[in-house]
C-alpha positions in Angstrom: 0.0 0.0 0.0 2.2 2.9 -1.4 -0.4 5.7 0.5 0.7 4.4 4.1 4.5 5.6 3.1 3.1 9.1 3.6 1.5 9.0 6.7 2.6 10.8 9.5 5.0 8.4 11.6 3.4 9.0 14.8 0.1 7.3 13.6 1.6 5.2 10.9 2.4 1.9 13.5 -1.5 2.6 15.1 -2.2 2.2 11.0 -0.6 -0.7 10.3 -2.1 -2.7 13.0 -5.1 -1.9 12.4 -5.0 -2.4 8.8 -3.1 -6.3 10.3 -6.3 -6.7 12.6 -9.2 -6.3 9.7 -7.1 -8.0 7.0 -8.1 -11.2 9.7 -11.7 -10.7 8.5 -10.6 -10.6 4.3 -12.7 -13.4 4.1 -15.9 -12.0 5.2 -15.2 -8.5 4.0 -14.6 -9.6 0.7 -18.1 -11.4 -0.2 -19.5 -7.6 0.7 -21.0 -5.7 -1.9 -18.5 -3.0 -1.0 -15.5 -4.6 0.1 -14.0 -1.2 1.1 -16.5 -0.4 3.2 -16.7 -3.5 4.9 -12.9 -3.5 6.0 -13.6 0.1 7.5 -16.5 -1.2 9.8 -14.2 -4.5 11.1 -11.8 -2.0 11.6 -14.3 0.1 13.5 -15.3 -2.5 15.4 -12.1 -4.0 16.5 -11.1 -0.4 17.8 -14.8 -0.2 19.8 -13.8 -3.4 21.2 -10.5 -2.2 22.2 -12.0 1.0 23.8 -14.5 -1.2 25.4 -11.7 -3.3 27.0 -9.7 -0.1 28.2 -13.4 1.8 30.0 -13.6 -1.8 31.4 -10.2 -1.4 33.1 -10.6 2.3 34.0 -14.2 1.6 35.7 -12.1 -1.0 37.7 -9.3 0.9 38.5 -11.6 4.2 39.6 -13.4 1.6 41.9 -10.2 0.1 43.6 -9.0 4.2 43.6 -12.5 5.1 45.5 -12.2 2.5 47.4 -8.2 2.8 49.3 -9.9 6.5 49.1 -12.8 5.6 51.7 -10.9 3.7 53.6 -8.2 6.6 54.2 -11.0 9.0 54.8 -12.2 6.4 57.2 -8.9 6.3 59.5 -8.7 9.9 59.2 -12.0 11.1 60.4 -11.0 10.8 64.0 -10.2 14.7 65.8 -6.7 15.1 66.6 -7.9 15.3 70.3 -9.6 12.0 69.8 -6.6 10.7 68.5 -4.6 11.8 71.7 -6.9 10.4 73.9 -6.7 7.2 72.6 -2.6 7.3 72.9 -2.9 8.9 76.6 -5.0 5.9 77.2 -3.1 3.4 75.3 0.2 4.8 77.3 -2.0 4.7 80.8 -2.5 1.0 80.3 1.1 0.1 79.3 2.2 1.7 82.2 -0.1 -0.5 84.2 1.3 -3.4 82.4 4.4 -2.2 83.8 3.8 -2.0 87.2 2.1 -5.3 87.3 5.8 -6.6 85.9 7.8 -4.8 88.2 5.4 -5.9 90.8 6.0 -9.4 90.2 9.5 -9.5 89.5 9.8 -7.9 93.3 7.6 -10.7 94.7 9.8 -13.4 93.1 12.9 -11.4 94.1 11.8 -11.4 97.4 11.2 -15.1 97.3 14.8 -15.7 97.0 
């Protein structure tokens, strides 16, 4: 096909497979009234099917996106004060826990 040698390189490979992709159909395209035509319609098609794939993959994509997005909107909807009363009372009980260590390692000391 001597018209494809002057198309513009940036579109010529996109071209060149699509022209690959219908010439799969020949068969069918060629037992069309207008043969021409038909090979622009597989063509066509074969690109809606491609753009169908690719909104398939975006629409999953936007959903895993959404999703890691609720969940971080989820762990940061606490108040910074409610954050800091949950560490105060996280540190309260270790400190507890702490005692109750010391307070048995004295005992068993003081068994000896």
């Amino acid at each position: 096909m001597a018209w494809t040698k002057n198309v513009d390189p940036i579109i010529k490979e996109h071209l060149d497979l699509q022209v690959k992709e219908a010439a799969k159909f020949r068969n069918s395209y060629l037992k069309s009234k207008n043969p021409a035509s038909a090979q622009i319609w597989i063509a066509i098609a074969n690109i809606s099917k491609h753009i169908f794939s690719l909104e398939l993959k975006i629409k999953y994509l936007e959903g895993v996106v959404r999703d890691v997005n609720d969940r971080l909107l989820r762990a940061t909807e606490k108040k910074p004060e409610e954050i800091l009363k949950e560490l105060e009372k996280e540190a309260r009980e270790t400190k507890k826990e702490v005692r109750k260590i010391k307070g048995s390692l004295r005992k068993t000391l003081k068994k000896f």
